[in-house]
Each structure stands twice: as C-alpha cells, then as structure tokens.
N, C-alpha and C positions, 0 to 999 in steps of 0.2 A: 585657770582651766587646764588640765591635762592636754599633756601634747597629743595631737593624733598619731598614733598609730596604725598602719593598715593591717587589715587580716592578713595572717600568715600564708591563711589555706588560699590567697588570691592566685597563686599560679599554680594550682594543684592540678587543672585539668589543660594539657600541651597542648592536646586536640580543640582548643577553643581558638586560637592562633591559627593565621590563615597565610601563606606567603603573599604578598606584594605583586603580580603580576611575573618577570626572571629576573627582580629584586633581591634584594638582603634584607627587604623588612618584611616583617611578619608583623600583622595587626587582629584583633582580637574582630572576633565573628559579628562581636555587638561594638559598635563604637558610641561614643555621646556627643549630640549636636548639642550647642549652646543659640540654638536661632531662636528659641524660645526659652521663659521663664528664666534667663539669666541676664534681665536688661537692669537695669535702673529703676524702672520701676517695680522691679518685681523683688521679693521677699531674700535680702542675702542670705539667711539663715534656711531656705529651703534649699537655696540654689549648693548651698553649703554642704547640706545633708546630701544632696542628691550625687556630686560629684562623689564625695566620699564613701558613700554606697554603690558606685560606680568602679570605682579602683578597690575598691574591697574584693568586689565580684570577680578581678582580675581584665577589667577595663580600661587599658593604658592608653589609649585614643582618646583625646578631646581633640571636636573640631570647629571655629570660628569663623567672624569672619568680620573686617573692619567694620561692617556697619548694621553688623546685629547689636538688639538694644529691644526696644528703643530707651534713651533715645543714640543714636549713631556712636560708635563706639564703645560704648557700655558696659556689652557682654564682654568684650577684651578686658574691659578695667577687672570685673566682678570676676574671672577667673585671676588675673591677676593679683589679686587679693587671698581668691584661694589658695594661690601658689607659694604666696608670701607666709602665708599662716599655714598651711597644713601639706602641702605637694615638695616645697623647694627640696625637700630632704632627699626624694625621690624620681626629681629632674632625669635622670639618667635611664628610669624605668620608662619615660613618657615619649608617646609621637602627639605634637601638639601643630596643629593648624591653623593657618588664618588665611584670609582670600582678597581680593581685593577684585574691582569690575564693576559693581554697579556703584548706585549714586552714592558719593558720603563727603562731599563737602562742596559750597558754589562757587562755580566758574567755570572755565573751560578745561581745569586741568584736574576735576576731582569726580571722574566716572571715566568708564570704557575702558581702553587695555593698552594707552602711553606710556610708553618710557618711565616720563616724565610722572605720568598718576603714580604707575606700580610700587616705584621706588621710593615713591615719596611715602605710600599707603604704607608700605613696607616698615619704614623708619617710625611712623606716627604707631604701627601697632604694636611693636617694640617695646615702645615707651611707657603705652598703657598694659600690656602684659606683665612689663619690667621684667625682660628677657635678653638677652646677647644676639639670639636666633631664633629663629621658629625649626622646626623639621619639614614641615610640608609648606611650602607658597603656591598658592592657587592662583592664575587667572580663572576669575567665577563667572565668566561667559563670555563669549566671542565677540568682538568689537567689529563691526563692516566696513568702518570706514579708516581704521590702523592695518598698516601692513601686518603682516604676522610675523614678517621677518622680524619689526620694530619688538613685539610681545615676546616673541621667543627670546630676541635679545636680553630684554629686560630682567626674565627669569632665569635665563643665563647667569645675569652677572648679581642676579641676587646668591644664586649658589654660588656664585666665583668668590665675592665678597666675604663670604660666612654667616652672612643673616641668613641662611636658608640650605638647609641639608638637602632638600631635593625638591624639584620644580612639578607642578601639577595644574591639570585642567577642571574644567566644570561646563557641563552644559553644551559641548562640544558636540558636532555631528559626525559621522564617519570619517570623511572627508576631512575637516579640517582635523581630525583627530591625528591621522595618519599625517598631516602635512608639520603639525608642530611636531609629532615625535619626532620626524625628521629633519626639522630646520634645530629643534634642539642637540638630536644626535653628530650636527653638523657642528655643532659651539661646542660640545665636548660635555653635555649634561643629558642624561636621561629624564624619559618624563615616566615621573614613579607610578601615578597614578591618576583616575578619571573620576571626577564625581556627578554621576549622572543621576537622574531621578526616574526612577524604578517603583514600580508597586505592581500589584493584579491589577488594577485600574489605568496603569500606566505602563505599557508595553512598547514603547517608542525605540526602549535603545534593543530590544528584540531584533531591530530591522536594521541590520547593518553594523552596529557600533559594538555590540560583545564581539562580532568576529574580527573586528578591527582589534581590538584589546588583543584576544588573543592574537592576533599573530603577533603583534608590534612588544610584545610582551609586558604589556601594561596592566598595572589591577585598578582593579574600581570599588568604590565603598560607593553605595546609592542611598540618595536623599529620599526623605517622605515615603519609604518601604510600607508605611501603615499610611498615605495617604489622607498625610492630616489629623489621622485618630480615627479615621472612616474606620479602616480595619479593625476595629478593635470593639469589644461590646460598649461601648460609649453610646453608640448611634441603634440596638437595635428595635429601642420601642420608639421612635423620634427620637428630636433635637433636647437635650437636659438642658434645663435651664441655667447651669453652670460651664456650659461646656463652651469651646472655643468658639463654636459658631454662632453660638446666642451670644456669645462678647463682644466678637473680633471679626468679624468677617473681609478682611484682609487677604483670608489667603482659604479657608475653611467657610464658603457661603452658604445659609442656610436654603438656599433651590438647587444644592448641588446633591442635598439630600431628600430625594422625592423614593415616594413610596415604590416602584419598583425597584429603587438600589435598596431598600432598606428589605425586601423579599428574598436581594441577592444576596446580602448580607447574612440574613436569616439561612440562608440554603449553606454558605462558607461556612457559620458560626457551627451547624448539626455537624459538618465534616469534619470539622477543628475536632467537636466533643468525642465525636467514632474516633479520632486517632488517637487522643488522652492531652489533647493543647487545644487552650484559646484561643481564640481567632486571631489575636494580634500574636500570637505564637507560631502560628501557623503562615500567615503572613510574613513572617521574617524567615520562616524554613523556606517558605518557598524562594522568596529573593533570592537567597542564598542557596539554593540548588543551583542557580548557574555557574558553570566553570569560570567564568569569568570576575563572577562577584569575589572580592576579597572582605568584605565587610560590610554591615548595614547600618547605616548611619540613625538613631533612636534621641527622640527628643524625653524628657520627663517632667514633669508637673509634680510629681512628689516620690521619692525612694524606692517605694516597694513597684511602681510600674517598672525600675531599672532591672530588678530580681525578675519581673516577669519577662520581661526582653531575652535574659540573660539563660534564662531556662528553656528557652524555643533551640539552643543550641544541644538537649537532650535528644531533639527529635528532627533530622534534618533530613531525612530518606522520606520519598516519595514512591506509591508504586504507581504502576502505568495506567490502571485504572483510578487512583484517585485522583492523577493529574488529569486523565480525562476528565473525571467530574469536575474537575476547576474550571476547566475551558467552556464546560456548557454552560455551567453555573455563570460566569463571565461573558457568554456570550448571547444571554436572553437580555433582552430589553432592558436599559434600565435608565 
C-alpha cells in the first residue's frame, strides 16, 4: 500500500486556527473526538479513513480518552495504530489528547481524580497510544470526595515528568474552575484549557464558566456542540432507523426526541438554509461565536461528515437579528 501522504493544501487557511485561551497553542476551529466509532468494535478501516480526512482538512487536534471504546481503552489502541501507520511522520504537527476521571478499571483506585488513578491512567494510555507523552492531560470531571490540592498535584507532575505538555479540565463549574487554575498556577503549570459541553440545547457553561475562562485566560474546545447529532438533519422527519438513537441509546435516547424538538429543529434547519449552511454547520458557527470557545470538539461516523464540519468555518458571523431568532426558536417548548 502507498504511504499516506497528507494534502498539501491542509494548512492553507491560518484563519481556521484559534489561540488557546493567553496560550502558545493554537488549535484548529474544528477538532476530532474519538468517543465514538473509534472503539473495538467499530470498523478500523473507517475510523482510518476518517482521521485521515481529518488531517487532510488541516485538523491537527485529536482528542481521547482512557476509557472510550467500547470496550475501555480501545479508542486509545485504534488511534495508536493510526499513528504507527499513517500520523508518526507528523507527530510534531499534532495536539493529541487523553483524559482520565471516570470509570476504567475495578477497584478503588481506577475512577475519580487520585493521585494514584491519574498517573496511573496516564502510564496505561501511553502504552496503548505507543507515545513518550500526550500534549493535553485531562482531569474529565471533578471528583467530591479528593481534595483538589491532591488533582492539581497529580497534573502537575504529569507535566513536570514529561508525559504531558500541558494540564487541563473537563466538566468543571466556575468555581472549581477558578480554584485549579490556581492551585495549578501555584505548582508552577498552567491550566491550558477547559472542556465543557456546549450546544443550542445546552447553555450551562453560558452561566458563569465562559467568564471564568476568560479572565483566568483559559480556552476551551466544547463536547457534543451538535448535541449528539440532534443538530444536524439526521433527526428532522424522526428517529432513522440507522441512526444512533435506534442503536445505542447510552447517551442519544430516542424520548429525547419528541415532536416539538423536531418542530425546533425544523425552525433552525430554514435558518441554517437562509444563511447558505446546514444545521449541523450552523451549529458549530454558533459555538464558536463565543469569545471564549477555542474549538469544537466533532465526532464522525464516516469522512465526508468531517468536510462538512470543516466548512461551518466558511461562515462564522452572526447578525443580531439572527441570533435573536435562535433564542426564540430555543426557547419555545420542546
């Protein structure tokens, strides 16, 4: 087989690149989650295609996480593999991720935000990436019953060590957002960035946590910006009998889609078509209108959804009257 080669033209456009919160990194407007279709059971020859049409696009963000799969680990092996065959050459172009927080092995010491998990999660996702270091380490959600001295420590010394360019959160609330930037900025590491989960339907970090970002000068790339695939024309005559909610309802339940969201949907998709983008295009403009957002974290089930992601960065301006109509469209019943 030919070696892969990426397109030339992948960093043709500067403006697709977003700085880091009062960072040195800059990350691309669209980034690629591996929380989906990059497990074990899923097809390595798709998940193949999809990365590589990803970094074509000039998408240098992949982001993980020890216990995406399924089953647990998984998606760390499967990009591992991509990197061994078609990425290693290019290692140095890449911001690569992994997280560690919730559940991924039994006992007392393999979930929540110890010391003792982090480092450990740390080492095991290494091994299956077959990596020196990661760039970004996550705690992927706040633990209530660890100090957060013990968490920040931990992340600390993952950057002091070298497995880890720079330290980051997930799922965090104002509060404690502001209190690690500071127990980190006290050990001598910044915290690079936030990953919260953001959509039209999910307006939570609205209330308090973009202003936290900005001050503390943190960026954030936000999860589920399409809300599952809600966003996107997948859902607007019902549920398809292929789609993730007739699979999997894990995380995408099919009562979450009742006929007044899909009326809402219907009102977004006309507004998408008036501005010349798709809902799930439009959808990612709007994320990304906040000052705050540094990037939108997009999952794929096959190549050309990544091109469509990727193209929502053509059209990122809002005017006052169409963000009005968002709000009402969003705030009728549904």
């Amino acid at each position: 087989m030919t070696p892969y080669q990426p397109a030339s033209t992948r960093y043709d456009s500067v403006a697709f690149y977003r700085r880091s919160g009062k960072s040195g990194i800059q990350l691309p407007l669209i980034s690629l989650g591996l929380w989906h279709n990059f497990g074990g059971a899923d097809s390595f020859d798709n998940a193949r295609a999809i990365a590589r049409r990803a970094f074509d696009l000039g998408i240098t963000h992949f982001d993980v996480a020890n216990n995406y799969g399924p089953p647990y680990g998984s998606a760390e092996k499967t990009f591992g593999r991509l990197l061994q065959m078609d990425l290693a050459p290019h290692r140095d172009e890449l911001i690569i991720s992994t997280k560690a927080g919730y559940d991924m092995w039994a006992g007392p010491y393999g979930n929540w935000g110890s010391r003792k998990y982090l480092l450990a999660s740390l080492d095991q996702s290494l091994v299956r990436l077959g990596l020196d270091y990661v760039d970004i380490f996550y705690h992927h959600r706040p633990d209530p019953e660890t100090p957060l001295e013990e968490t920040a420590g931990a992340l600390a010394h993952a950057v002091r060590s070298g497995k880890a360019l720079y330290a980051a959160i997930s799922n965090y609330g104002p509060e404690g957002t502001a209190r690690m930037a500071a127990l980190l900025r006290d050990l001598g590491t910044r915290c690079l960035i936030h990953q919260p989960k953001y959509s039209m339907f999910e307006r939570t970090p609205e209330r308090g946590l973009f202003d936290t970002l900005l001050q503390e000068g943190i960026g954030s790339i936000v999860f589920s910006p399409l809300a599952q695939g809600l966003l996107s024309n997948r859902y607007l005559s019902g549920i398809p009998a292929d789609a993730r909610a007739a699979r999997d309802g894990r995380f995408l339940k099919p009562e979450q889609i009742t006929e007044k969201k899909i009326v809402c949907l219907k009102a977004l998709d006309a507004l998408a078509q008036a501005r010349g983008q798709s809902l799930a295009q439009m959808a990612l403009a709007w994320v990304l209108r906040q000052p705050a957002v540094t990037s939108a974290l997009v999952g794929a089930s096959k190549p050309e959804q990544i091109a469509d992601s990727v193209a929502a960065a053509k059209k990122l301006s809002f005017s006052s009257a169409e963000l009005s109509q968002i709000d009402q469209i969003l705030a009728a019943p549904r």
